[in-house]
Backbone as CSV, one residue per row, in Angstrom:
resi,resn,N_x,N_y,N_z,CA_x,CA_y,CA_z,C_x,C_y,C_z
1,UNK,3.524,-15.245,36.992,2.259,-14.878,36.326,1.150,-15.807,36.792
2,UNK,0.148,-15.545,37.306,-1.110,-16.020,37.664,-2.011,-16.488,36.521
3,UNK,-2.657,-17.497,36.550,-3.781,-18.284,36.188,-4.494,-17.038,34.998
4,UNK,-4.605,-15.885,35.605,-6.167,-15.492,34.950,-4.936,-14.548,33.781
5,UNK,-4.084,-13.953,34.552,-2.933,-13.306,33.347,-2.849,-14.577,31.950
6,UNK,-2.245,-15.633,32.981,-2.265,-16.130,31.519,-3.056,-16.879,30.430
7,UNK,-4.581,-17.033,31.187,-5.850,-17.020,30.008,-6.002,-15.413,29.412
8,UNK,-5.894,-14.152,29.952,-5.920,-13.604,29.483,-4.964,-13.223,28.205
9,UNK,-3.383,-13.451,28.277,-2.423,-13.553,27.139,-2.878,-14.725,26.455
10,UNK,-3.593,-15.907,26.383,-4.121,-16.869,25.275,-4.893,-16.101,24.673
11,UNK,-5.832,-15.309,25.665,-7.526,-14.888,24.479,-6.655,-13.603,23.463
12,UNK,-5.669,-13.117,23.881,-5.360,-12.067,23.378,-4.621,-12.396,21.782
13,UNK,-3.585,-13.575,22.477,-2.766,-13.834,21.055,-4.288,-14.984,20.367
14,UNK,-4.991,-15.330,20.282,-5.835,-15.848,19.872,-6.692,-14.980,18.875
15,UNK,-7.508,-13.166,19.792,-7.898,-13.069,18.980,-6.668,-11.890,17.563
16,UNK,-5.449,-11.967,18.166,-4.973,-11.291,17.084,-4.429,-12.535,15.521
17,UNK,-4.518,-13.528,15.938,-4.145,-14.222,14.815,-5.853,-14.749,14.157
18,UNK,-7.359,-13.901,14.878,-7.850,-14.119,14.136,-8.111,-13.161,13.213
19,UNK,-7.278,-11.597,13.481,-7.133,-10.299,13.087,-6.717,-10.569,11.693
20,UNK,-5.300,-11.806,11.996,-4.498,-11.543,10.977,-4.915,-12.339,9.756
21,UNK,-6.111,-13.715,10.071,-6.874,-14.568,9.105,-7.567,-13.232,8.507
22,UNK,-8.600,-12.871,8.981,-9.249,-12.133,8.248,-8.455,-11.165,7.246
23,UNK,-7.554,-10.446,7.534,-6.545,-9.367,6.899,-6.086,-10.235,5.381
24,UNK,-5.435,-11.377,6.194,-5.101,-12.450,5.302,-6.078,-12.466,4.033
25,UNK,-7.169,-13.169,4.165,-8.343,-13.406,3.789,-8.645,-11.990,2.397
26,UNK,-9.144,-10.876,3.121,-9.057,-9.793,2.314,-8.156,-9.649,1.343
27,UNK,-6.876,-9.810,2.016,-5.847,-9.179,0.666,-5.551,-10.260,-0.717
28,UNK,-5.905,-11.500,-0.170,-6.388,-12.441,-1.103,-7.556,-12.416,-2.146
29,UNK,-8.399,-12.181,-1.337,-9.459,-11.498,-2.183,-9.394,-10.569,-3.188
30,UNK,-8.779,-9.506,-2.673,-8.055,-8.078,-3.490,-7.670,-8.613,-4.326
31,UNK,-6.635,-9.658,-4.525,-6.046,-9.810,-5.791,-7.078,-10.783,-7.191
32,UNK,-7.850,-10.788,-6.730,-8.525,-11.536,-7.854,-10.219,-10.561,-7.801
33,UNK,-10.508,-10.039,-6.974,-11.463,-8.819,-7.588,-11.411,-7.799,-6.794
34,UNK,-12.252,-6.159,-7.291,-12.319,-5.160,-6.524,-12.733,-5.308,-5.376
35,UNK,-12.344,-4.066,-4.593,-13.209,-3.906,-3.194,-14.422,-3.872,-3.028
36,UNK,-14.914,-2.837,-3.882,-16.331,-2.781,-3.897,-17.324,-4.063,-4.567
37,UNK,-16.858,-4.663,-4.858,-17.650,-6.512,-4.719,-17.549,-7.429,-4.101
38,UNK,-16.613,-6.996,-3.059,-16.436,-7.754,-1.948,-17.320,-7.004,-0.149
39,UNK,-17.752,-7.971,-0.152,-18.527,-7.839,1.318,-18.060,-8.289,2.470
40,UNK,-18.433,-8.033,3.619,-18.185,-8.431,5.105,-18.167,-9.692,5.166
41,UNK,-19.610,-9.956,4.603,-19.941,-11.606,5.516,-19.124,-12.404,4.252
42,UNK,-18.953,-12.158,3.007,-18.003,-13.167,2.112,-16.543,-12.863,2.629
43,UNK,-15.790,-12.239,3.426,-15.051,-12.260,4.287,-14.480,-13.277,5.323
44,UNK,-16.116,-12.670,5.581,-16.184,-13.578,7.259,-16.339,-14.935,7.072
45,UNK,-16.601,-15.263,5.907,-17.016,-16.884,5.575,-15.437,-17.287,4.790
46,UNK,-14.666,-16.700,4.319,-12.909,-17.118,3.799,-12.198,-17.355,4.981
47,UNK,-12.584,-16.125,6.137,-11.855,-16.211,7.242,-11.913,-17.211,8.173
48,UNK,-13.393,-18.042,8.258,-13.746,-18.885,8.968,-14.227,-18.304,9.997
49,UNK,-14.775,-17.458,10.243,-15.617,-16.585,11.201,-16.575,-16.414,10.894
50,UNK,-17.457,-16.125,11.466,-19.727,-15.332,11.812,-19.218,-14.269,11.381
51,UNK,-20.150,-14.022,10.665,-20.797,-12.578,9.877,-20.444,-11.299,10.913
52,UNK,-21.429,-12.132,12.076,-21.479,-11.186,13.280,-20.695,-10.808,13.779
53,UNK,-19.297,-11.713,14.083,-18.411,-11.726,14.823,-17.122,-11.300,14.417
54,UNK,-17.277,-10.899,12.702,-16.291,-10.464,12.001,-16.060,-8.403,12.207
55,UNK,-16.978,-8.501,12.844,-17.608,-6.675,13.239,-16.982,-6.411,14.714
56,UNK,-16.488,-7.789,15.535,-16.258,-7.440,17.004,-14.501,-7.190,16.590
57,UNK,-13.685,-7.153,15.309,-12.410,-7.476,15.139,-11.924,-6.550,14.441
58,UNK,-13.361,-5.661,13.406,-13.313,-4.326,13.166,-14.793,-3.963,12.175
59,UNK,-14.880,-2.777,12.822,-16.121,-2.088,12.889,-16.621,-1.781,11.654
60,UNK,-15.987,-1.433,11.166,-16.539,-1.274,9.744,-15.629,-1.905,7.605
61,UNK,-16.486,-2.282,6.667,-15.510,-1.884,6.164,-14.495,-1.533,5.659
62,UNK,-14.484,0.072,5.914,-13.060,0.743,5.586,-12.102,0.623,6.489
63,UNK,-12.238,-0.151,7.928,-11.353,-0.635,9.381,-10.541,-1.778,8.034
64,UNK,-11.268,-2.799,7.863,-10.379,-3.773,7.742,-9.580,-3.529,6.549
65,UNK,-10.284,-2.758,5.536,-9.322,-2.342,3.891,-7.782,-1.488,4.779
66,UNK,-8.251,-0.546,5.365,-7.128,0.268,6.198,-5.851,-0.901,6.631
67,UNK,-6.576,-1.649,7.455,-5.478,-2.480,8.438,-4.584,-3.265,7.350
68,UNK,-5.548,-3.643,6.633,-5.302,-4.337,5.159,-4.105,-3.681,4.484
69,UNK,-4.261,-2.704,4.163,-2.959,-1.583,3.498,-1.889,-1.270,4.462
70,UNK,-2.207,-1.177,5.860,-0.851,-1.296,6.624,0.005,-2.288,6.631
71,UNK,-1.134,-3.682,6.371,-0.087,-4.764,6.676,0.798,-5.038,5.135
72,UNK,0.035,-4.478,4.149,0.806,-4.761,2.960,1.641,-3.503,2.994
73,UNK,1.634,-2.111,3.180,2.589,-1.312,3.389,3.678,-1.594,4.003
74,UNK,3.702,-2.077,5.251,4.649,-2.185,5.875,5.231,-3.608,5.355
75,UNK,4.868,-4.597,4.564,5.523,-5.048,3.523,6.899,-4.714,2.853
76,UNK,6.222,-3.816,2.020,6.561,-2.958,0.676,7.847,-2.216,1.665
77,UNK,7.343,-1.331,2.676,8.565,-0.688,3.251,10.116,-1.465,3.257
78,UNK,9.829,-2.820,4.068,10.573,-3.809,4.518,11.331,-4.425,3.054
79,UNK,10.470,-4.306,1.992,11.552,-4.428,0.866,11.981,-3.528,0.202
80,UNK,11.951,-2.237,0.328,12.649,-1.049,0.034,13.711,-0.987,0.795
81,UNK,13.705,-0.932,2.034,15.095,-1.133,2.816,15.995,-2.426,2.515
82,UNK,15.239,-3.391,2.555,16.054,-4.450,2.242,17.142,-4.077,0.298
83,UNK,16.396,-3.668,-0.564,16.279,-2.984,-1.712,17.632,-2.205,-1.841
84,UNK,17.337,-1.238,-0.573,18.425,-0.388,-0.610,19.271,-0.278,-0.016
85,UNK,19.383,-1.340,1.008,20.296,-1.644,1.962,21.813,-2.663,0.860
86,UNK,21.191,-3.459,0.061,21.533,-3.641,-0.932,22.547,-3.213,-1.750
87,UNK,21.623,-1.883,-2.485,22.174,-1.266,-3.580,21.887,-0.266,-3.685
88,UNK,21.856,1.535,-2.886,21.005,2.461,-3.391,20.656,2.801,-4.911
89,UNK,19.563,2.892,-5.051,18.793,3.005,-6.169,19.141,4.588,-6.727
90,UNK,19.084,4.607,-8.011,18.879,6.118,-8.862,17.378,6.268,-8.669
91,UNK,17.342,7.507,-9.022,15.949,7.791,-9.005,15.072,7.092,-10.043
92,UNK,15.611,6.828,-11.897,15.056,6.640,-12.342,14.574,4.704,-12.323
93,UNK,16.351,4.053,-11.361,15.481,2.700,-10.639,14.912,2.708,-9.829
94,UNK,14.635,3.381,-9.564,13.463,3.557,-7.948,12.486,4.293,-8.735
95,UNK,11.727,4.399,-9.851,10.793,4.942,-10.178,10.510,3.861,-11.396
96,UNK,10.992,2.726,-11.686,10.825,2.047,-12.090,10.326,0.676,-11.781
97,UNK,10.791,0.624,-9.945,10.699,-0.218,-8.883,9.472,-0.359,-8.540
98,UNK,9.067,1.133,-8.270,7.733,1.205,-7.814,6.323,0.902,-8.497
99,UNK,6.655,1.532,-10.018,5.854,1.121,-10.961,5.676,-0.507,-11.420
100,UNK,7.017,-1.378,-11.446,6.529,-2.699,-11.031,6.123,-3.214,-9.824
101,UNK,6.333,-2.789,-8.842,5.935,-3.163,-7.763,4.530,-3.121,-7.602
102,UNK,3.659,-1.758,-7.670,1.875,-1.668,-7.581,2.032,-2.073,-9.318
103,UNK,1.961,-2.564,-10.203,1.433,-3.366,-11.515,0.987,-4.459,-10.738
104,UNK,2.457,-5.092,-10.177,2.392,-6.802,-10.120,1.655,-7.226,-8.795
105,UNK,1.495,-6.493,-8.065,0.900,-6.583,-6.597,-1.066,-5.910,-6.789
106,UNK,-1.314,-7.132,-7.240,-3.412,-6.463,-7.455,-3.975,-5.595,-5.996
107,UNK,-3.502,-6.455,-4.519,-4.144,-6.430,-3.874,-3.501,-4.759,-3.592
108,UNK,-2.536,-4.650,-3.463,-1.947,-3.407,-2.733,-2.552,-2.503,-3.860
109,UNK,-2.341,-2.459,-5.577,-2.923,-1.449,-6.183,-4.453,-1.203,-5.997
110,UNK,-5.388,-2.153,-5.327,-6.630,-2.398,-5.397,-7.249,-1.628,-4.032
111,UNK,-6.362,-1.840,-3.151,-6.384,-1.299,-1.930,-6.274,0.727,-1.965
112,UNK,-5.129,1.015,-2.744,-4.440,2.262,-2.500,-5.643,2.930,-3.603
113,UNK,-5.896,2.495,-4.455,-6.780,3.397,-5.197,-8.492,3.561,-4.739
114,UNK,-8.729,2.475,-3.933,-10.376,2.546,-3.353,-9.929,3.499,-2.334
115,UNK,-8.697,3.590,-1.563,-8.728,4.547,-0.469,-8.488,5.797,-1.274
116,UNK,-7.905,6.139,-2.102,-7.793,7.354,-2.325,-8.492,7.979,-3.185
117,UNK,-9.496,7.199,-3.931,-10.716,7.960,-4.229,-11.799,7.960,-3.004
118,UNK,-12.270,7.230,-2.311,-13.281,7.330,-1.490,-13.295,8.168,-0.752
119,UNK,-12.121,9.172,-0.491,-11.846,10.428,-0.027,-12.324,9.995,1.651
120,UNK,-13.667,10.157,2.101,-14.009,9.622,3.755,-14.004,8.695,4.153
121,UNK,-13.184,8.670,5.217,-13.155,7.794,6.389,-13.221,8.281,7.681
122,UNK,-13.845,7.433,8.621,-14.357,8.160,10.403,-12.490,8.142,10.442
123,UNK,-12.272,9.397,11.728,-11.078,9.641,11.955,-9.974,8.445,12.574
124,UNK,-10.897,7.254,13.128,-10.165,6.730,13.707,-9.302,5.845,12.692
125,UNK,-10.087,5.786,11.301,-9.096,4.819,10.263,-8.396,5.581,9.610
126,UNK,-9.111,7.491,9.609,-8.078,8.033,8.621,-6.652,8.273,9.032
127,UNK,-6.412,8.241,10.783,-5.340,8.212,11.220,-4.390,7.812,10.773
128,UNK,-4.790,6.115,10.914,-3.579,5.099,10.399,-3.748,5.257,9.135
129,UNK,-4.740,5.693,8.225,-4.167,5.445,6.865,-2.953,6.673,6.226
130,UNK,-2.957,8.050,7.101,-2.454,8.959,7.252,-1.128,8.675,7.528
131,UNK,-0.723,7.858,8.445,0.143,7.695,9.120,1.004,6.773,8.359
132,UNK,0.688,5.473,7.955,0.830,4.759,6.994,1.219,5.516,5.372
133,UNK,0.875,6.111,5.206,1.045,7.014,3.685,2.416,7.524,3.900
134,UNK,2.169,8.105,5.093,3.661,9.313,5.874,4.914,8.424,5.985
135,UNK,4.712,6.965,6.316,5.857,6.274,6.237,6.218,5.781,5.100
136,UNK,5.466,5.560,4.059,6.083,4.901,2.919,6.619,6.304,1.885
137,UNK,5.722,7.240,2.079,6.081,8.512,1.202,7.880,8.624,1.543
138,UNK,8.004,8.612,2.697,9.340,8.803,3.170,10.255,8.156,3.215
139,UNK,9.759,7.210,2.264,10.577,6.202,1.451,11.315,6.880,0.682
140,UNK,10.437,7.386,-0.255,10.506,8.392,-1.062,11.601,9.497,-1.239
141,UNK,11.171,10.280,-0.311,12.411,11.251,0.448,13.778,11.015,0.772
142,UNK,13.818,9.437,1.607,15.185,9.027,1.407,15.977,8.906,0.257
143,UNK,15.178,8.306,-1.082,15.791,8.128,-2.049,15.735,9.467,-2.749
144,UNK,15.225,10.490,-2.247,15.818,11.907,-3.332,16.626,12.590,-2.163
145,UNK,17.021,12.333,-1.363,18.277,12.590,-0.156,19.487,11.701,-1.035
146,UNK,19.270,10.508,-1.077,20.447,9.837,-1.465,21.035,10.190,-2.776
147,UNK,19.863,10.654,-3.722,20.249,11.033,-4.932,20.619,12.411,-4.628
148,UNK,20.760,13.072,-4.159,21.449,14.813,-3.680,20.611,15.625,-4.742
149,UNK,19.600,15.536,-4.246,18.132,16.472,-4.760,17.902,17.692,-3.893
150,UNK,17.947,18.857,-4.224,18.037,19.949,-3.339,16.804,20.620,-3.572
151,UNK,16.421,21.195,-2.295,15.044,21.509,-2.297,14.133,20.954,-0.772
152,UNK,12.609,21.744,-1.226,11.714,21.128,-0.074,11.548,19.418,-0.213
153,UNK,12.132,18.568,0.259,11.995,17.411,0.013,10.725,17.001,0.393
154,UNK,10.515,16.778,1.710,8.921,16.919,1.844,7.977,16.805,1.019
155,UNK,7.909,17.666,0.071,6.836,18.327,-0.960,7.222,17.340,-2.180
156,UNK,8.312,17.582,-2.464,9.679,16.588,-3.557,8.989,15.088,-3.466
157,UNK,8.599,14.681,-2.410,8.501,13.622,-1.963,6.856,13.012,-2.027
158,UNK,6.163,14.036,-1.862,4.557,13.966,-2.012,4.669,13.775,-3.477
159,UNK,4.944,14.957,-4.342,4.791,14.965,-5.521,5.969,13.428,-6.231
160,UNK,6.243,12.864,-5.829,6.847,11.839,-7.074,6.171,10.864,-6.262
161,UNK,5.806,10.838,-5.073,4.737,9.470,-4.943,3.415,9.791,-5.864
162,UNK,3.445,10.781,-5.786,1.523,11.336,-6.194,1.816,10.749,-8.068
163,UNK,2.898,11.322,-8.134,3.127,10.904,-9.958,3.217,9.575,-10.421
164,UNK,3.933,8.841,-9.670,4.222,7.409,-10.029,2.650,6.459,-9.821
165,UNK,2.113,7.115,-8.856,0.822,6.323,-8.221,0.060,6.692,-9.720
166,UNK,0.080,7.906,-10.122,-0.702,8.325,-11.151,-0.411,7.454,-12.414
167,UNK,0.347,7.487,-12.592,0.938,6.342,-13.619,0.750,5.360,-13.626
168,UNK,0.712,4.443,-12.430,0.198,2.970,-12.322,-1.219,3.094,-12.605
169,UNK,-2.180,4.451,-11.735,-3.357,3.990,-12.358,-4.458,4.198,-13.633
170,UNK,-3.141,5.468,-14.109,-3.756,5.960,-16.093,-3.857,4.754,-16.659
171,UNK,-2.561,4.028,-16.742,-2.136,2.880,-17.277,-2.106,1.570,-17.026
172,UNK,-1.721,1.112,-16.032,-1.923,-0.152,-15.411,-3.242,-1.027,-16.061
173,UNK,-4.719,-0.669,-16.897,-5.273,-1.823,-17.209,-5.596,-1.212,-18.673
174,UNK,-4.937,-0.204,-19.465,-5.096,0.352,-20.317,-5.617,-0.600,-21.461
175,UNK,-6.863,-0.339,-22.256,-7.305,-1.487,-23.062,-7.071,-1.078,-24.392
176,UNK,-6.609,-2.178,-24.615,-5.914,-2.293,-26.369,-4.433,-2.712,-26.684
177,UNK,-3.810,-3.157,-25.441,-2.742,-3.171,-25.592,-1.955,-4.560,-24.492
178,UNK,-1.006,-4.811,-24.881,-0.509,-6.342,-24.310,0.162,-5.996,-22.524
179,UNK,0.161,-6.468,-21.672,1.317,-6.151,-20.599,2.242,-5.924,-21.050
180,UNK,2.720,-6.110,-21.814,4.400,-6.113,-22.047,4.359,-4.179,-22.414
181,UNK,3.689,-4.074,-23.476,3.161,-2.650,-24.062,3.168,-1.749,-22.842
182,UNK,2.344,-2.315,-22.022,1.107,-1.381,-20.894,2.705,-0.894,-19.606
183,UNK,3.721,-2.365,-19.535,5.055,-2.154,-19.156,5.691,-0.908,-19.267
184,UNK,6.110,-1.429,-20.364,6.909,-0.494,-20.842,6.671,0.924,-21.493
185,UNK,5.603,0.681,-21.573,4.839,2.439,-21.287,4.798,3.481,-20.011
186,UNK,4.398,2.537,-19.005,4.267,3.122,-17.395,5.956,3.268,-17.180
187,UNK,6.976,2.661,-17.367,8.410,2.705,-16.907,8.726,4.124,-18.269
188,UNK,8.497,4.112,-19.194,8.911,5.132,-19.751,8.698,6.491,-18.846
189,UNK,7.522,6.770,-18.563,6.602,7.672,-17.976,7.246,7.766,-16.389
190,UNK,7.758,6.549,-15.961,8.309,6.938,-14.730,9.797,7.690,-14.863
191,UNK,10.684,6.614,-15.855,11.874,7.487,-16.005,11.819,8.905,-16.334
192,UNK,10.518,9.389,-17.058,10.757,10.494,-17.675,10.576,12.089,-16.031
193,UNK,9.562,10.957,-15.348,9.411,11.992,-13.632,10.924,11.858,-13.030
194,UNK,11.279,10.856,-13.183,12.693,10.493,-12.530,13.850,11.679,-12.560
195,UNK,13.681,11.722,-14.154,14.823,13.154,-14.744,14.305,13.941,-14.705
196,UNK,13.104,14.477,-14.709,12.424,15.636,-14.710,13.236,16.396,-12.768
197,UNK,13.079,14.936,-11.935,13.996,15.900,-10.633,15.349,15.736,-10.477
198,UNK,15.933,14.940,-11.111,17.357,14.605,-11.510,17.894,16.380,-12.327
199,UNK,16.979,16.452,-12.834,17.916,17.643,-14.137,17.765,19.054,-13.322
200,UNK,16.652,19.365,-12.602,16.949,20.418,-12.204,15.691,20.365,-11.100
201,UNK,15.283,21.198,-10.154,14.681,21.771,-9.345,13.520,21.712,-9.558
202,UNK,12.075,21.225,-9.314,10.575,21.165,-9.618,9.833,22.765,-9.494
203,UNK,10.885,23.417,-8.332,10.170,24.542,-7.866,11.061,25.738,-8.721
């Protein structure tokens, strides 16, 4: 390998670990307030980067919330397998899993709900956030395969992510009531989707 190859592999792994400060940076943030009060340049100033220069690493935005949710997705994936590599889960512990999992995790619930109300994004972020959804949903799917759930799984699989997500966010900051309450309310509500495909057929 020549001289200029390998300044070029420094600038490269250089600027991806400044990819991963900033990412860093954000999802830290996430957990102690919303997205929408958080800005670029208060970013770019956690990350230790220019305002300016925080835009050459991603363009907008909804770039870095996106990259942001992949890197905590692919998290979350990595302990579902680990999870179930384990112990396969019933449906109604794996619908209980999940519901503690986005409670106790701010940044990932903080993340998944600004993206999925804000409905637009330019195509190049809705890709990966598309793509990203498609792999963890199919998390999903495995565990109503393993549980011998018959049917369009696919669909099986949209709909009990779409329910459980719904549940974390009816409930998750519900006012008037203790965590422990707000708990064991959302896990009721999950077991009850759990058997609802356990007992018979959705369709």
């Amino acid at each position: 390998m020549n001289q200029n190859s390998t300044f070029a592999l420094l600038r490269n792994d250089e600027r991806e670990v400044r990819r991963q400060v900033i990412i860093d940076s954000t999802i830290k943030m996430l957990s102690q307030r919303p997205f929408v009060e958080i800005g670029m340049r208060e970013i770019a100033a956690a990350a230790g980067v220019s305002p300016a220069s925080i835009y050459r690493y991603f363009p907008g935005r909804n770039d870095l919330l996106v990259e942001a949710f992949v890197h905590q997705m692919n998290m979350i994936g990595h302990e579902f397998n680990l999870k179930m590599a384990d112990k396969p889960m019933s449906l109604e512990e794996f619908s209980e899993y999940v519901v503690d999992h986005l409670a106790n995790n701010e940044a990932t619930f903080q993340m998944m709900t600004y993206l999925m109300v804000v409905g637009q994004m330019p195509p190049r972020v809705l890709d990966k956030y598309n793509e990203i959804l498609r792999r963890f949903i199919a998390e999903f799917r495995r565990v109503l395969e393993i549980n011998d759930i018959q049917g369009d799984l696919r669909i099986f699989a949209q709909t009990f992510f779409s329910a459980l997500a719904g549940i974390t966010m009816a409930y998750r900051n519900y006012p008037g009531r203790s965590k422990e309450e707000i708990r064991k309310h959302m896990k009721r509500h999950a077991r009850i989707i759990a058997l609802m495909f356990e007992r018979g057929s959705p369709e």
